[in-house]
C-alpha positions as CSV (number, residue, x, y, z in Angstrom):
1,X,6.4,-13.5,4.1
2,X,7.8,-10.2,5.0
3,X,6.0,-9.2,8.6
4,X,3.6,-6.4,8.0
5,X,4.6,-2.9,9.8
6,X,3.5,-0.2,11.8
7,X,-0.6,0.2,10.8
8,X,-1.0,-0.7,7.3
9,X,-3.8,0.8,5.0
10,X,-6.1,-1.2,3.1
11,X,-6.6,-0.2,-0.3
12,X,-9.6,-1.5,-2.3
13,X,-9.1,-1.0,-6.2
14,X,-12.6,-0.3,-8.5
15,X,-15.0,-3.2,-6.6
16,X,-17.9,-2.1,-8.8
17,X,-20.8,-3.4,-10.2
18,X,-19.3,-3.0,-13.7
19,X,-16.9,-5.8,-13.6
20,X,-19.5,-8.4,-13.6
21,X,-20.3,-7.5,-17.1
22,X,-19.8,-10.0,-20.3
23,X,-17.8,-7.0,-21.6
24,X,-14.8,-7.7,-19.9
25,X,-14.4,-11.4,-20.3
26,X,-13.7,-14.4,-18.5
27,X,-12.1,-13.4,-15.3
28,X,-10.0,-15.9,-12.8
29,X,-10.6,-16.0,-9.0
30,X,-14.1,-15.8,-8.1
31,X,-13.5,-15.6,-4.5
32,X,-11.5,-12.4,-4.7
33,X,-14.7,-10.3,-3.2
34,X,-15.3,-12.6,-0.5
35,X,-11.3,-12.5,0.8
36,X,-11.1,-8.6,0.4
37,X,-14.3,-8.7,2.8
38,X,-12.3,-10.9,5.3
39,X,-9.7,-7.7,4.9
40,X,-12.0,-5.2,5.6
41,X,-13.6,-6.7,8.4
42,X,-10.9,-7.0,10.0
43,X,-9.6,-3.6,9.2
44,X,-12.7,-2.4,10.6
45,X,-12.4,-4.3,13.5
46,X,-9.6,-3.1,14.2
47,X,-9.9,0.8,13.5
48,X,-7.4,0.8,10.6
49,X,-7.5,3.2,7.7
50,X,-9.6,1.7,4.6
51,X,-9.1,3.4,1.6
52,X,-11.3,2.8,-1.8
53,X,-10.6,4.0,-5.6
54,X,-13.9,4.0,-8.0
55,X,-13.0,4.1,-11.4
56,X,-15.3,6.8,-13.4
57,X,-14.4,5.7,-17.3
58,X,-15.1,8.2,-19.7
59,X,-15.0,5.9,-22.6
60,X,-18.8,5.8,-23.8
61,X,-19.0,2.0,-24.4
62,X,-17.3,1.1,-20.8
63,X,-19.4,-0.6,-17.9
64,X,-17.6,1.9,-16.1
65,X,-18.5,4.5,-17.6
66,X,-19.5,7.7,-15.4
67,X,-22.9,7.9,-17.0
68,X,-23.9,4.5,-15.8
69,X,-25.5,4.4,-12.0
70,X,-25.0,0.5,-11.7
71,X,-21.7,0.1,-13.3
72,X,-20.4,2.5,-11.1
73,X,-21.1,1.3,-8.2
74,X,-18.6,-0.4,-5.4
75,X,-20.1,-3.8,-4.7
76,X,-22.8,-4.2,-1.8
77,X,-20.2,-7.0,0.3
78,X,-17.6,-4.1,-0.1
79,X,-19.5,-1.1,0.5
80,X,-17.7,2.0,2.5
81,X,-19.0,2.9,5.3
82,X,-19.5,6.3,6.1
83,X,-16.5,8.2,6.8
84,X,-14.2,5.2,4.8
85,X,-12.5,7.7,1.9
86,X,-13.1,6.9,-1.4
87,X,-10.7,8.8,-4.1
88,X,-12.7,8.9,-7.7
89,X,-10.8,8.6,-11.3
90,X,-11.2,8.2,-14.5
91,X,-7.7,6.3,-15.2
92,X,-6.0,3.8,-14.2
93,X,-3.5,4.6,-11.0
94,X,-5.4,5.5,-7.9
95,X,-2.8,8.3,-7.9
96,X,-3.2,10.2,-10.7
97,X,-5.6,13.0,-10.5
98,X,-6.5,12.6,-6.9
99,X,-5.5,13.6,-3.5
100,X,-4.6,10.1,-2.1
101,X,-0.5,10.7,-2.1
102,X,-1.4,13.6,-0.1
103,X,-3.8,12.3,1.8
104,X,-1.5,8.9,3.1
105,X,1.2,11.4,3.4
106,X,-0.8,13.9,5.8
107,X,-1.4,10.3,7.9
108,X,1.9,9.3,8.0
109,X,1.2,6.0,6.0
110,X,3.6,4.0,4.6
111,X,2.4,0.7,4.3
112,X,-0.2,-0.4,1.7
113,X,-2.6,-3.5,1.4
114,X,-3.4,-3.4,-2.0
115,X,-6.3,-5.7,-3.3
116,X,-9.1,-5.2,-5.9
117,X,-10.1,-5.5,-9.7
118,X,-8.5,-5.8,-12.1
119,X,-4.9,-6.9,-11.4
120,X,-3.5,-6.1,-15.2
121,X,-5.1,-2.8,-14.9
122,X,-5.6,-0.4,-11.9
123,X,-4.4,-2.3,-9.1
124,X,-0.8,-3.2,-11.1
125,X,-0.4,0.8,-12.3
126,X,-1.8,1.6,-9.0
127,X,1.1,-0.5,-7.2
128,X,3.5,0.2,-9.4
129,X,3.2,4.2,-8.5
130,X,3.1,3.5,-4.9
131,X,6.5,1.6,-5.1
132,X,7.9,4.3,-7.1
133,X,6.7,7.0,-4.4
134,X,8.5,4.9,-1.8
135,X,5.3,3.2,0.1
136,X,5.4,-0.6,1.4
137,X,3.2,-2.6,-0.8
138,X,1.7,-6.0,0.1
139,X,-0.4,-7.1,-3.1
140,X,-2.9,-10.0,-2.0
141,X,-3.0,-12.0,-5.0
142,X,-6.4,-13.7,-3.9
143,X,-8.0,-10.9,-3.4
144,X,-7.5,-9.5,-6.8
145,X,-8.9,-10.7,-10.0
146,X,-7.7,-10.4,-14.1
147,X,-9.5,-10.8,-16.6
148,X,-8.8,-12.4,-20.3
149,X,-7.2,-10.4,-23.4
150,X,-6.7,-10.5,-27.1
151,X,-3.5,-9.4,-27.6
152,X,-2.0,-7.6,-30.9
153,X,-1.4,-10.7,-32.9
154,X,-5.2,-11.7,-31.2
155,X,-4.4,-14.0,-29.9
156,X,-6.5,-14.5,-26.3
157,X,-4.7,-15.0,-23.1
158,X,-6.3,-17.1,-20.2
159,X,-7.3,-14.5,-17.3
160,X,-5.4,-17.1,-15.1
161,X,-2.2,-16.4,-17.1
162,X,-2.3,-12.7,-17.1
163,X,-2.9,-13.0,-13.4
164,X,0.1,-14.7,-12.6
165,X,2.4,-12.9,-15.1
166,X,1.2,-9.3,-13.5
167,X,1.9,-10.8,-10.0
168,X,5.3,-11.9,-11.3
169,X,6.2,-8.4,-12.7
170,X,5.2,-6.8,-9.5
171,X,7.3,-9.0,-7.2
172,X,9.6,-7.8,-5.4
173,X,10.3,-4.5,-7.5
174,X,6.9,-2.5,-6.6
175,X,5.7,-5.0,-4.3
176,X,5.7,-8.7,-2.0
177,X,2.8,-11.0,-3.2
178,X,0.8,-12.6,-0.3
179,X,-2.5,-13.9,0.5
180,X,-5.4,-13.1,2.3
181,X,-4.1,-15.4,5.4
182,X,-0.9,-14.6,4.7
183,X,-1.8,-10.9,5.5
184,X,-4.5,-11.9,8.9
185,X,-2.2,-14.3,10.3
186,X,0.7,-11.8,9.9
187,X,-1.1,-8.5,11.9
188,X,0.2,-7.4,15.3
189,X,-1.9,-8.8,18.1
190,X,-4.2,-10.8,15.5
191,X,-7.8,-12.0,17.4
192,X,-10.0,-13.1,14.6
């Protein structure tokens, strides 16, 4: 793995309530909470700029939706802490109608941990725009999840499958795939 550097910020992508509902479909890698937790507490340990996205649908039948208290929540083992930024939006890229270009700009980031839910929708347009707008991405593949999908022929794809696919696509061109130790082990003056 390519060494992480300068100060890296974490990114956590839509960790809400919402994606535990039937709606979506089956969904791979259960753990993917816990091991962004493990990120964050380390992040916190160590001072490190945490950034989060919440994803406010506007589609009326979404567990997403705006409307929906619960749905719209970021899960409780996540939670910001106050003064953590969190950028709201109603699509997919973390970038697109909010401030957080500007805001990584105005602190001189340039390196991004990206982890969060769902991998073939707001963390892989999400990393995708940060590679175009020149940032260091590191996606943690086990701390982001997919989630099944009927194609346009319907036929259903294995959450698993699209998982791995979207990591594939994002290799190397918008991003380098690790994992959660992957990323700990590889911090500056780790002490975990």
């Amino acid at each position: 793995m390519s060494k992480i550097s300068g100060i890296p910020a974490l990114v956590i992508l839509d960790v809400q309530n919402g994606f535990d509902d039937p709606y979506w479909g089956e969904r791979n890698n259960p753990d993917a909470e816990q091991n962004i937790h493990r990120l964050l507490t380390e992040w916190r340990r160590r001072k490190w700029e945490v950034i989060y996205s919440q994803h406010l649908s506007l589609e009326p039948q979404s567990p997403l939706n705006h409307k929906n208290g619960y749905g719209i929540e970021i899960k409780n083992l996540v939670l910001p802490l106050e003064g953590e930024t969190v950028f709201t939006k109603n699509v997919n890229s973390a970038f697109i109608g909010t401030p957080l270009e500007v805001y990584l700009n105005e602190k001189k980031i340039k390196t991004l941990v990206l982890t969060g839910l769902s991998t073939q929708h707001c963390v892989s347009t999400t990393t995708r725009m940060a590679g175009n707008l020149g940032f260091t991405n590191f996606l943690v593949s086990d701390a982001t999840a997919a989630f099944e999908i009927t194609d346009h022929n319907k036929k259903k794809h294995p959450a698993a499958t699209i998982h791995e696919i979207e990591l594939a696509t994002l290799h190397k061109e918008f991003a380098t795939i690790v994992t959660t130790d992957e990323v700990l082990n590889s911090l500056p003056n780790k002490r975990i």
